[in-house]
ZAFIKOL-761815 format. One record per atom (N, C-alpha, C, CB): residue number from 1; residue in three letters; y, x negated, z. Coordinates in steps of 0.2 Angstrom, whole numbers, plus 5000, padded with zeros to 4 digits. Glycine has a CB too. Example, Ala and Ser with C-alpha at 12.3 -4.5 7.8 and 13.67 -1.06 7.14 Angstrom:
<pts>
 num residu north east   up
   1    Ala  4972 4934 5039
   1    Ala  4978 4938 5039
   1    Ala  4984 4934 5039
   1    Ala  4978 4943 5045
   2    Ser  4989 4936 5035
   2    Ser  4995 4932 5036
   2    Ser  5000 4936 5039
   2    Ser  4997 4930 5029
</pts>
This chain:
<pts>
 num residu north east   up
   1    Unk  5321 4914 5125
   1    Unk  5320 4916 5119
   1    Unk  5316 4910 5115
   1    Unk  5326 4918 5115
   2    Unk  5319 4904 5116
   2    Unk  5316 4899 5112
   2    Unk  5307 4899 5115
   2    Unk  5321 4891 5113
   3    Unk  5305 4900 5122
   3    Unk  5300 4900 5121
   3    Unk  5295 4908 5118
   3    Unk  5299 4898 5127
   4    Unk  5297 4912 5119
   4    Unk  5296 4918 5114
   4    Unk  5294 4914 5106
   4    Unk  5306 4924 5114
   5    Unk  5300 4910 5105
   5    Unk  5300 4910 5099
   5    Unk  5295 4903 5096
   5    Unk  5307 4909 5097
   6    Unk  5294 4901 5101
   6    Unk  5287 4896 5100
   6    Unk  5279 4899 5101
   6    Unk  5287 4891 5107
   7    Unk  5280 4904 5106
   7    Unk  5274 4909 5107
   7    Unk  5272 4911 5100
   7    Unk  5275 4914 5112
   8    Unk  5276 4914 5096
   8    Unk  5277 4915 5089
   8    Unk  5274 4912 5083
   8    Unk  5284 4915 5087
   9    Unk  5278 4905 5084
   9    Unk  5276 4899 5080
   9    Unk  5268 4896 5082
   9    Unk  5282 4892 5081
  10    Unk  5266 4900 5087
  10    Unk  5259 4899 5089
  10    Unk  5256 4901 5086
  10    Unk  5256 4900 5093
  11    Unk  5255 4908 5088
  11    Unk  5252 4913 5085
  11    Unk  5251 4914 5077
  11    Unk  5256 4919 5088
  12    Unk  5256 4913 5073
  12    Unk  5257 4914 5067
  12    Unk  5252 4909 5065
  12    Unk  5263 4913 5065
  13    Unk  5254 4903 5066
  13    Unk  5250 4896 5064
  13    Unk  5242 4898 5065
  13    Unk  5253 4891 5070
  14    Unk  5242 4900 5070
  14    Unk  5233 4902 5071
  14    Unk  5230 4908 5066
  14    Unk  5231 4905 5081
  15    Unk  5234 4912 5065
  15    Unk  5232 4916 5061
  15    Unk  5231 4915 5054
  15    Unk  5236 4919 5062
  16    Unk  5237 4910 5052
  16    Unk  5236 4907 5044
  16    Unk  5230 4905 5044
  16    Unk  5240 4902 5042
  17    Unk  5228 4899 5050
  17    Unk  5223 4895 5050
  17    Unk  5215 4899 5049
  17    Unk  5223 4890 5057
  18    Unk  5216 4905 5053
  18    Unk  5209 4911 5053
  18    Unk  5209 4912 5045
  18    Unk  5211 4920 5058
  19    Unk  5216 4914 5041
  19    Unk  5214 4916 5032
  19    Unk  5213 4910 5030
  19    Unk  5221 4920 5027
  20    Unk  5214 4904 5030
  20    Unk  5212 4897 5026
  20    Unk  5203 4900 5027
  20    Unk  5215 4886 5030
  21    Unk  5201 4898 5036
  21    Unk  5195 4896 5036
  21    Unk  5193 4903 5032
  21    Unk  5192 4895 5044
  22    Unk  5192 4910 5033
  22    Unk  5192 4914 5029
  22    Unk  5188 4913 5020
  22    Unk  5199 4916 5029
  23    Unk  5193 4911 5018
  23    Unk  5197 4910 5012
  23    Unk  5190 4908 5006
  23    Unk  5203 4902 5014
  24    Unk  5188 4903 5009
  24    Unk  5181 4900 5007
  24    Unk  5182 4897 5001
  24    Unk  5174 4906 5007
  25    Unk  5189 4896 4998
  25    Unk  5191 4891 4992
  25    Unk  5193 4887 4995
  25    Unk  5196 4893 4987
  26    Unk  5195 4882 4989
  26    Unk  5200 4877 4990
  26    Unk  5207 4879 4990
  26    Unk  5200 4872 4987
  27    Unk  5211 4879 4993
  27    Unk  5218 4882 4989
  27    Unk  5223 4876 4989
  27    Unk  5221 4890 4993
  28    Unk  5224 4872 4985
  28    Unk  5227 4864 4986
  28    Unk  5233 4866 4985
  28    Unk  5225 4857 4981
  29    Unk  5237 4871 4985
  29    Unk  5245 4870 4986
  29    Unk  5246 4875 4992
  29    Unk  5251 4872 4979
  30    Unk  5242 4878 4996
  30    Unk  5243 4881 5001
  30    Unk  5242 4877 5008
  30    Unk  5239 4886 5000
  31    Unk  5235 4872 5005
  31    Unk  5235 4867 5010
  31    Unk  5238 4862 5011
  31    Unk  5230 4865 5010
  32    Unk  5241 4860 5004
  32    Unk  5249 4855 5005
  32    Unk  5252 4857 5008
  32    Unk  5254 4853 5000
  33    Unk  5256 4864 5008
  33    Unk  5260 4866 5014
  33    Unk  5260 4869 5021
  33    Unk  5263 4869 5013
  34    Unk  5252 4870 5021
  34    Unk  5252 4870 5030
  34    Unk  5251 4864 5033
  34    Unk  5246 4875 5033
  35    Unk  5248 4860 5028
  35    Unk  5246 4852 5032
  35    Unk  5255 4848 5032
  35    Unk  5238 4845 5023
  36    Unk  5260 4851 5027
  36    Unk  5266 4850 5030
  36    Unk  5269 4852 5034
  36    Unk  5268 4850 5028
  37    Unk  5270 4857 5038
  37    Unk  5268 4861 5045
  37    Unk  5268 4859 5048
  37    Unk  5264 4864 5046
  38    Unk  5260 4857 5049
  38    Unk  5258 4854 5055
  38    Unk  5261 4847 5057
  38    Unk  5252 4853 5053
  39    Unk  5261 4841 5050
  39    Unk  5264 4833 5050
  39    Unk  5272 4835 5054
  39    Unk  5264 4830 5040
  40    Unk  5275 4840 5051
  40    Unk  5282 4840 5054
  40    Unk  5282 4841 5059
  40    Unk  5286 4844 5052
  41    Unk  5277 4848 5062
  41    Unk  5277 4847 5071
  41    Unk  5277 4840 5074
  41    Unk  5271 4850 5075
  42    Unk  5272 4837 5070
  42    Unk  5270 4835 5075
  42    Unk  5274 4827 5077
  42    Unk  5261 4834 5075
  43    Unk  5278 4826 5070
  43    Unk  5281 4822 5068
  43    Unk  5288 4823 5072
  43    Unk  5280 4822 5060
  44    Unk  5290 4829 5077
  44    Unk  5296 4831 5078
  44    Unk  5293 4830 5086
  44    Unk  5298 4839 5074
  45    Unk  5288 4830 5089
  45    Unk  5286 4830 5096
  45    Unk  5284 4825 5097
  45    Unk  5281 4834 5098
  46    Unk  5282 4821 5092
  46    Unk  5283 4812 5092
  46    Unk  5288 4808 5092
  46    Unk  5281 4808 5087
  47    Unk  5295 4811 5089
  47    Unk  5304 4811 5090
  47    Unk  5303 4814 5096
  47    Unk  5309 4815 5084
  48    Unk  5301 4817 5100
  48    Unk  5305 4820 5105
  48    Unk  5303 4815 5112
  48    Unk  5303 4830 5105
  49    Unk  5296 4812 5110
  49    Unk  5292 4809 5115
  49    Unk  5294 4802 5114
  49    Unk  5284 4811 5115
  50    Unk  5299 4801 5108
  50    Unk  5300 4794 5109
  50    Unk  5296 4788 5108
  50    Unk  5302 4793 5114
  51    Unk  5291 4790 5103
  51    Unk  5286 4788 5100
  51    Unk  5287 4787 5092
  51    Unk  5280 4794 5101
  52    Unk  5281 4781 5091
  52    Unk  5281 4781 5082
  52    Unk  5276 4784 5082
  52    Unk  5280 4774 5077
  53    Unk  5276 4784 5075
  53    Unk  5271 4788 5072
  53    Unk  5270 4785 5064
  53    Unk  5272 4796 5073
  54    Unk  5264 4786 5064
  54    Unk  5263 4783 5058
  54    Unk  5261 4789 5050
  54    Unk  5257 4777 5059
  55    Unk  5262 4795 5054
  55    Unk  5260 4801 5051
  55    Unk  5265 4803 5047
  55    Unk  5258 4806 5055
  56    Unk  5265 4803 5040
  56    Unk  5270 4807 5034
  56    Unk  5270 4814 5036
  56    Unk  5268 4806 5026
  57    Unk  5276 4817 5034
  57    Unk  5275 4824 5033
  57    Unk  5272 4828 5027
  57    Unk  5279 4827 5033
  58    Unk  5272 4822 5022
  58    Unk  5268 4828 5018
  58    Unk  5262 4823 5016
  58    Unk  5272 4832 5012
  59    Unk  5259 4820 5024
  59    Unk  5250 4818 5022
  59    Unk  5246 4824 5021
  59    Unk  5247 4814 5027
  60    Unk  5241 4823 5017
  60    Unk  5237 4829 5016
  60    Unk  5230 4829 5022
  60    Unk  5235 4829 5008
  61    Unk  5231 4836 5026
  61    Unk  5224 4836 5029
  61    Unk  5219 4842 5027
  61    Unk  5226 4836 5036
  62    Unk  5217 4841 5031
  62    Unk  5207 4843 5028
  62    Unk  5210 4850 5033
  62    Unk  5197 4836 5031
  63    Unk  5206 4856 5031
  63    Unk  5207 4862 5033
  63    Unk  5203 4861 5039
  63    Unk  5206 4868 5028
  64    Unk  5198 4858 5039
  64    Unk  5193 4859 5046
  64    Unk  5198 4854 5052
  64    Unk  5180 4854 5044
  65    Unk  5204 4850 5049
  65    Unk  5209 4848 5055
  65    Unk  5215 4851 5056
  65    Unk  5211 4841 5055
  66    Unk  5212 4859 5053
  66    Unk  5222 4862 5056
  66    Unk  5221 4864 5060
  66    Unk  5227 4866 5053
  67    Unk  5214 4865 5066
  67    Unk  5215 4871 5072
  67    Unk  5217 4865 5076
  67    Unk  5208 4876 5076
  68    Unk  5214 4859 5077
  68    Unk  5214 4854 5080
  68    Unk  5221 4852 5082
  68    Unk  5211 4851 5076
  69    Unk  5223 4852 5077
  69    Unk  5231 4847 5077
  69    Unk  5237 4851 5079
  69    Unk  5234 4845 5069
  70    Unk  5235 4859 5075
  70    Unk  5240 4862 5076
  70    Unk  5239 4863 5087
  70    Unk  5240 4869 5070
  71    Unk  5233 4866 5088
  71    Unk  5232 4865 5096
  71    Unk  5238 4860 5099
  71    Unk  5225 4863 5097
  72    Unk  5236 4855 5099
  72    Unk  5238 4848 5100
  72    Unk  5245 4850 5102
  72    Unk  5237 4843 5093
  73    Unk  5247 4851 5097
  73    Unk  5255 4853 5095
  73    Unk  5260 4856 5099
  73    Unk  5256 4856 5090
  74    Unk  5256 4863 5097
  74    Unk  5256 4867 5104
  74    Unk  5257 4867 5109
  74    Unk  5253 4869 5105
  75    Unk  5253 4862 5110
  75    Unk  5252 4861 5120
  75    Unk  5258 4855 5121
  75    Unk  5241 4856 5122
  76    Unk  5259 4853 5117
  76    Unk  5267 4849 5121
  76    Unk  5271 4853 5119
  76    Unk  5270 4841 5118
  77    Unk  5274 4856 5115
  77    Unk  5278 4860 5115
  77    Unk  5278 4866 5119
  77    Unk  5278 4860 5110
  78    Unk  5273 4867 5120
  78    Unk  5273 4871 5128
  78    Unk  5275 4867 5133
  78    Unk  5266 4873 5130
  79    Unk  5271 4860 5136
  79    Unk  5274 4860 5141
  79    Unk  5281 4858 5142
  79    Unk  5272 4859 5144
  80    Unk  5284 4855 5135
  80    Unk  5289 4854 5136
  80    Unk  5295 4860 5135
  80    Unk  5288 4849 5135
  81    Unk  5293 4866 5135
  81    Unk  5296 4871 5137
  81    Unk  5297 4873 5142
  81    Unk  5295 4876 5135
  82    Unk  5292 4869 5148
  82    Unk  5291 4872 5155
  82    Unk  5295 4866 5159
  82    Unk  5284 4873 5158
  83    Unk  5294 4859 5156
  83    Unk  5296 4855 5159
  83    Unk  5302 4851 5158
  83    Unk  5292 4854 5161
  84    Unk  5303 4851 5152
  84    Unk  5311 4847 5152
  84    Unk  5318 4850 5152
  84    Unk  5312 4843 5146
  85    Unk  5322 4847 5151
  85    Unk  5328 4848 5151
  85    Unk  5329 4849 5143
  85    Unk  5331 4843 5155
  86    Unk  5331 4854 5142
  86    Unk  5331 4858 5134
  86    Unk  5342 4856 5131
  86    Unk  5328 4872 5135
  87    Unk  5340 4855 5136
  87    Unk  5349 4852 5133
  87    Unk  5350 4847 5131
  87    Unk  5356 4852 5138
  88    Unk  5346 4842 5133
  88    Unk  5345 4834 5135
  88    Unk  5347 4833 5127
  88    Unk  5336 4829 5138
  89    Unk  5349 4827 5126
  89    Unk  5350 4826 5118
  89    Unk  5343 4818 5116
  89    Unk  5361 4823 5115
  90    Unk  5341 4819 5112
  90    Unk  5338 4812 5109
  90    Unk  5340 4810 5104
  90    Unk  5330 4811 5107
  91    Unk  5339 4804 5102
  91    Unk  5340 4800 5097
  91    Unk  5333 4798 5092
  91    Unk  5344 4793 5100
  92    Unk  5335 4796 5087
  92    Unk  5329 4796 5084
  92    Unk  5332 4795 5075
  92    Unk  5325 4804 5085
  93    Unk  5328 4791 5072
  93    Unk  5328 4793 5063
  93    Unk  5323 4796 5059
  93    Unk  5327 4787 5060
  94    Unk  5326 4797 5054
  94    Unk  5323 4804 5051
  94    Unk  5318 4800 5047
  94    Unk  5328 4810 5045
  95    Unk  5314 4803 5041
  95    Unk  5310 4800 5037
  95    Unk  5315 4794 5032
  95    Unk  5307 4806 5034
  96    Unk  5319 4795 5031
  96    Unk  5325 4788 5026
  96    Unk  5328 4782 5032
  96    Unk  5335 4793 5021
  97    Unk  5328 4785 5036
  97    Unk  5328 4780 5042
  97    Unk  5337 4780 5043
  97    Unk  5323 4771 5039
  98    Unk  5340 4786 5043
  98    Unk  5345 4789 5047
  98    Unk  5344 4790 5053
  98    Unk  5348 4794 5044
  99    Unk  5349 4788 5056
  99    Unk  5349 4791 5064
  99    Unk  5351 4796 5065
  99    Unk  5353 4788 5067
 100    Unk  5349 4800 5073
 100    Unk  5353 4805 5072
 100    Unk  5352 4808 5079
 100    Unk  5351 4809 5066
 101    Unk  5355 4812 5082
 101    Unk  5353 4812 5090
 101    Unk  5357 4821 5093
 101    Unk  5359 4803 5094
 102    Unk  5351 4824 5092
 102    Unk  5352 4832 5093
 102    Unk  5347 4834 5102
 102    Unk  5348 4837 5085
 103    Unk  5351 4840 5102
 103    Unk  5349 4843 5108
 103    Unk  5341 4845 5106
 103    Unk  5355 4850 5110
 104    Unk  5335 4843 5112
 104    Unk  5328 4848 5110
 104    Unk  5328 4854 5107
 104    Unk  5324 4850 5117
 105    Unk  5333 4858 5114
 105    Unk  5334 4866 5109
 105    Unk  5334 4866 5104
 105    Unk  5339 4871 5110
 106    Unk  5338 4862 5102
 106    Unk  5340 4864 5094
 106    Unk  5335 4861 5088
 106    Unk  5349 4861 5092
 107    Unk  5333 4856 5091
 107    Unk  5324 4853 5087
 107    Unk  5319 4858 5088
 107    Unk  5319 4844 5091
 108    Unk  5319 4863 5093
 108    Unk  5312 4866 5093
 108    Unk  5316 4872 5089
 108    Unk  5308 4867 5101
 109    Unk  5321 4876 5090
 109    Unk  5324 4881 5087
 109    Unk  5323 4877 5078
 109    Unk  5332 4882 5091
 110    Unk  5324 4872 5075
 110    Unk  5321 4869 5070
 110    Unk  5315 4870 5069
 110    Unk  5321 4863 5070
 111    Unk  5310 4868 5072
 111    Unk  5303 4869 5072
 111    Unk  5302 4873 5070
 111    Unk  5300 4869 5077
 112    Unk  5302 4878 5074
 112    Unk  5302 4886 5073
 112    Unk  5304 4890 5065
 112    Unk  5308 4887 5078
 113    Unk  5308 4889 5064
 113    Unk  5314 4891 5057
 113    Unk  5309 4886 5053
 113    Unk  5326 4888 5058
 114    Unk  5309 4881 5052
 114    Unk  5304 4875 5047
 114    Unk  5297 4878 5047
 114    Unk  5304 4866 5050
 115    Unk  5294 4880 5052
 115    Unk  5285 4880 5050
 115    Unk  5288 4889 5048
 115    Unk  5277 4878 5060
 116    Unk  5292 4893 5051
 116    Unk  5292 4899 5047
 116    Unk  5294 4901 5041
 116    Unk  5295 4903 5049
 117    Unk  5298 4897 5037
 117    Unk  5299 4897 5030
 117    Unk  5293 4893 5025
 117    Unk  5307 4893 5029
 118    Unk  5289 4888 5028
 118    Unk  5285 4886 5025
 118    Unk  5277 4891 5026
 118    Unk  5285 4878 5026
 119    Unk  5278 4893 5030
 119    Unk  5271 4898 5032
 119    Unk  5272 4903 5026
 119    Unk  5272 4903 5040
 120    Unk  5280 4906 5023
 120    Unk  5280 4912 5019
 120    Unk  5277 4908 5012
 120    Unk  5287 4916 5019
 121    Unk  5279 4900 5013
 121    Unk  5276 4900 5005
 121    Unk  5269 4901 5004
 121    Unk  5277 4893 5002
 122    Unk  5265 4897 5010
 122    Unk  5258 4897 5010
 122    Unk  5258 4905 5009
 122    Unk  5254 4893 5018
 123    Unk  5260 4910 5012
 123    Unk  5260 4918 5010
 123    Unk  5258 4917 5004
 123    Unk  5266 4924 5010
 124    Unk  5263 4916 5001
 124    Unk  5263 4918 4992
 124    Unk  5258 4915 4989
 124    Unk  5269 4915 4988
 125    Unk  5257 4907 4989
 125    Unk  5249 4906 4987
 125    Unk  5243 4908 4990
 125    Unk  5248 4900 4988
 126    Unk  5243 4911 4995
 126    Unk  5238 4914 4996
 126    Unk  5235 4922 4992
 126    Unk  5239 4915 5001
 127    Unk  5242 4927 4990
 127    Unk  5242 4930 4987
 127    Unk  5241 4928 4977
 127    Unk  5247 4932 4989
 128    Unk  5244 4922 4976
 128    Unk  5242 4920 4970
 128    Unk  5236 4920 4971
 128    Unk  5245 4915 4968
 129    Unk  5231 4918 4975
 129    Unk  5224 4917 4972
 129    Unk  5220 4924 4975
 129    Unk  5221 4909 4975
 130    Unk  5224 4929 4975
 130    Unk  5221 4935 4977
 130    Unk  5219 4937 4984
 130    Unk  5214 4935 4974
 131    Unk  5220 4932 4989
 131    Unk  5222 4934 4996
 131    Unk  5225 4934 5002
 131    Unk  5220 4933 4997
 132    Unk  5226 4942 5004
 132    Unk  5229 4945 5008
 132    Unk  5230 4941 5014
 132    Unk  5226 4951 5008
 133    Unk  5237 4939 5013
 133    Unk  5239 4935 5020
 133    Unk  5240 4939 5026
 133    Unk  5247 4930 5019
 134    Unk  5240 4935 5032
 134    Unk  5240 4938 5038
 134    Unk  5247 4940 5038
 134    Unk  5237 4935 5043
 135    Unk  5249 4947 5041
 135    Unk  5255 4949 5044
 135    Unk  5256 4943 5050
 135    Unk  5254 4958 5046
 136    Unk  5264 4939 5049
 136    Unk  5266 4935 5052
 136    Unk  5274 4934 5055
 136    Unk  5264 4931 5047
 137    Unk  5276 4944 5054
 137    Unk  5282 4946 5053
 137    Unk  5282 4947 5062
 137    Unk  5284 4953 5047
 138    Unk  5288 4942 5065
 138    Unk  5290 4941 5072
 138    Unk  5290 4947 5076
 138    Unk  5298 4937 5073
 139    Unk  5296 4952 5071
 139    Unk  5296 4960 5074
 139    Unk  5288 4963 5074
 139    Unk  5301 4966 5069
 140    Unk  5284 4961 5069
 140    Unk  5279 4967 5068
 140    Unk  5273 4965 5075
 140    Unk  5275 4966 5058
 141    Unk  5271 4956 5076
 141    Unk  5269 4956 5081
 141    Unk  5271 4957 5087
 141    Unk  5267 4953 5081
 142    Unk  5276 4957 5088
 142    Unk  5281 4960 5093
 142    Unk  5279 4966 5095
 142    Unk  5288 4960 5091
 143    Unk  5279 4973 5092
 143    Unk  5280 4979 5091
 143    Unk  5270 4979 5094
 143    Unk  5285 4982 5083
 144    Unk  5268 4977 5088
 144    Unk  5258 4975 5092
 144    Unk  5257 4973 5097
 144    Unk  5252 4970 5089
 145    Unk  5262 4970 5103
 145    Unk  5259 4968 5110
 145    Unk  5258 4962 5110
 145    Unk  5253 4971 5112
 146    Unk  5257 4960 5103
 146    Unk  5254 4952 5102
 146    Unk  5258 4945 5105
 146    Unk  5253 4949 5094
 147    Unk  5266 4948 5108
 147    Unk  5268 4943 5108
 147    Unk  5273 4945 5113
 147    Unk  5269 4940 5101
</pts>
């Protein structure tokens, strides 16, 4: 399931990214929160890889670097659906610099649950400025084949 549910958090992600490019505004509180999104992945596969990083989560990025990054993202979290051990626990500090030390499953099952509650806000600003967000509902691409 968790990979189902990454395939999800792919898909979705790419589809927001198609209505920004779309979009042909600026929309500066939609792109605060997909460029948050993005910083969390990637900020969460940098914890997992035992890496620093010097990336905030809520640095702001330029819409022509969200296919980029989000890809990026993607692609370890793929393979490390194929190839690790999903029980293993790491350790790591958050952003206040607490410690803390959980199972992958349960960081990517995070991932997951965090870029899909912030995706629905970017919904809503999108709709505030008059456009129609992409359908991003798990069942509904499910039921289309898409996933």
């Amino acid at each position: 399931m968790l990979k189902e549910l990454m395939k999800y958090t792919d898909l979705a992600d790419k589809k927001m990214i198609g209505t920004f490019k779309k979009a042909g505004v600026a929309l500066p509180e939609a792109e605060r929160l997909f460029s948050h999104i993005l910083n969390s992945q990637y900020i969460w596969a940098c914890r997992i890889k035992g890496e620093k990083t010097n990336v905030d989560r809520f640095d702001l990025l330029d819409v022509s670097e969200f296919d980029d990054i989000q890809q990026q993202n993607m692609r370890y979290f793929h393979q490390l659906l194929e190839n690790a051990d999903l029980s293993a626990t790491i350790s790591y500090s958050n952003s206040q610099g607490q410690a803390f030390t959980d199972a992958i499953e349960d960081i990517l099952f995070h991932v997951v649950n965090h870029s899909t509650y912030h995706r629905a806000q970017v919904a809503t600003q999108f709709r505030v400025h008059g456009i129609k967000p992409p359908v991003t509902d798990y069942i509904h691409l499910k039921r289309q084949g898409e996933l």
